[in-house]
C-alpha positions as CSV (number, residue, x, y, z in Angstrom):
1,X,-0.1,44.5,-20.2
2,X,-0.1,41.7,-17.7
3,X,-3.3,40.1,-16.6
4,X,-3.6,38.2,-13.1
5,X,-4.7,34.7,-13.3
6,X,-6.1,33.9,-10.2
7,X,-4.3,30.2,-8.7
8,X,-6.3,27.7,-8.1
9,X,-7.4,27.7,-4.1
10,X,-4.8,26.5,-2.2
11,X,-7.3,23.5,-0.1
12,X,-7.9,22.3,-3.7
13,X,-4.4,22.3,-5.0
14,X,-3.0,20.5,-1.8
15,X,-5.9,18.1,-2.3
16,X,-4.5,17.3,-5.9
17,X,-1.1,17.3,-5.0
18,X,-2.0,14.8,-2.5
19,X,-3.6,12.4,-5.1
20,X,-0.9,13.3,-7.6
21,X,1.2,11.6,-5.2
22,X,-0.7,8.6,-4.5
23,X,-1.3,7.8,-8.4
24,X,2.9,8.6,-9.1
25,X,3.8,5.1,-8.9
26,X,3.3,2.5,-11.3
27,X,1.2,-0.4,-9.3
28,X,-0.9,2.3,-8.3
29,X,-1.7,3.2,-11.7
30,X,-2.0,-0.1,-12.6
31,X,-4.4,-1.1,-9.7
32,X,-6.4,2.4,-10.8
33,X,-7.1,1.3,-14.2
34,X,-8.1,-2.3,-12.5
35,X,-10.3,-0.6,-10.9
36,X,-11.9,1.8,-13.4
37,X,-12.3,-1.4,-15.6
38,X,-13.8,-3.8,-13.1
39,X,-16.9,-5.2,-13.9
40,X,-20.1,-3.3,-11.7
41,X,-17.4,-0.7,-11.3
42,X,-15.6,-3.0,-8.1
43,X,-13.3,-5.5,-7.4
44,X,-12.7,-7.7,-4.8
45,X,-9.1,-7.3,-3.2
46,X,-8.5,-10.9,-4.0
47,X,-8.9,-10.2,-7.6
48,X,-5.7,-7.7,-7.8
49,X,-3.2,-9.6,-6.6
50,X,-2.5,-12.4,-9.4
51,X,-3.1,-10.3,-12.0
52,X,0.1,-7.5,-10.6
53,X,1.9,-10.2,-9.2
54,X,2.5,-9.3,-6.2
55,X,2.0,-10.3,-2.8
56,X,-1.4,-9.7,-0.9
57,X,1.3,-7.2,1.4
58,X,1.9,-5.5,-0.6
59,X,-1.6,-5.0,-2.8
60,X,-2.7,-4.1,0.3
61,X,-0.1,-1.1,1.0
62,X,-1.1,0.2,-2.3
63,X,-4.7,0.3,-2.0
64,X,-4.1,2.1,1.7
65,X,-2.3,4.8,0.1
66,X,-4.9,4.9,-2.3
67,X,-7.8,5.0,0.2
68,X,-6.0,7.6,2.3
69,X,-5.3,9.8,-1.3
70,X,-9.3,9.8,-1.2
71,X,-9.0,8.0,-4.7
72,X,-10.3,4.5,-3.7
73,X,-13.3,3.5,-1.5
74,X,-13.7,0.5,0.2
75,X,-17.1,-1.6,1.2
76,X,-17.0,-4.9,3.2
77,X,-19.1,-8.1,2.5
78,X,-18.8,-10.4,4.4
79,X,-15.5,-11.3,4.7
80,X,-14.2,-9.8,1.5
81,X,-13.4,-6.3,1.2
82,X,-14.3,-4.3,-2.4
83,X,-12.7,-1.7,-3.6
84,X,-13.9,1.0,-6.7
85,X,-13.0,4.6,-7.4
86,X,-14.3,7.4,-5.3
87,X,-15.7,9.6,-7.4
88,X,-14.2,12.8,-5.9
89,X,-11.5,13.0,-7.9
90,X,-13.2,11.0,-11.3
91,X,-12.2,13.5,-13.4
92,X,-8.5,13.7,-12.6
93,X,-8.3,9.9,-13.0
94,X,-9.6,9.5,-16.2
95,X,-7.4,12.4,-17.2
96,X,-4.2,10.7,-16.0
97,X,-5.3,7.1,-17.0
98,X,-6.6,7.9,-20.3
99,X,-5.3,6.1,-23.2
100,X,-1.9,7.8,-24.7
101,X,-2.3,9.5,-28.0
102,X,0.0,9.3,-30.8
């Protein structure tokens, strides 16, 4: 006998799929785990760049797609912007950025 299983709603799954997207790139991962790491849970934007070696371009394009995934937030002070991880989708991060077992 077959039982239905209910999908998950489809505002939700295009809401993942959306963030699945952002986070399926390797930088972004990488600036992800920056993040979830940072000290007071933040990081100044100045404090990704040397660390990926990449250009302040180019940080900048990542954390945009990561903002507009909904999986970053951003503050100002001053002139320096912060960055930390929304905590909409916390749970789905520390899934995907959680340490590989073997």
């Amino acid at each position: 006998m077959c039982t239905y299983v209910a999908p998950l709603d489809r505002s939700a799954a295009e809401e993942r799929a959306t963030a699945l997207r952002a986070m399926a790139d390797p930088t972004r991962l990488q600036v992800l785990s920056m993040l979830r790491d940072a000290p007071e849970g933040e990081a100044c934007g100045c404090s990704l760049i040397s660390p990926l070696h990449l250009s302040q371009p180019t940080v900048s394009y990542h954390l945009k797609v990561l903002i507009e995934a909904g999986l970053v937030c951003r503050r100002r002070s001053g002139n320096w912007m912060w960055y930390s991880i929304c905590k909409a989708h916390d749970g789905l991060l520390m899934a995907v950025l959680a340490p590989a077992r073997t």
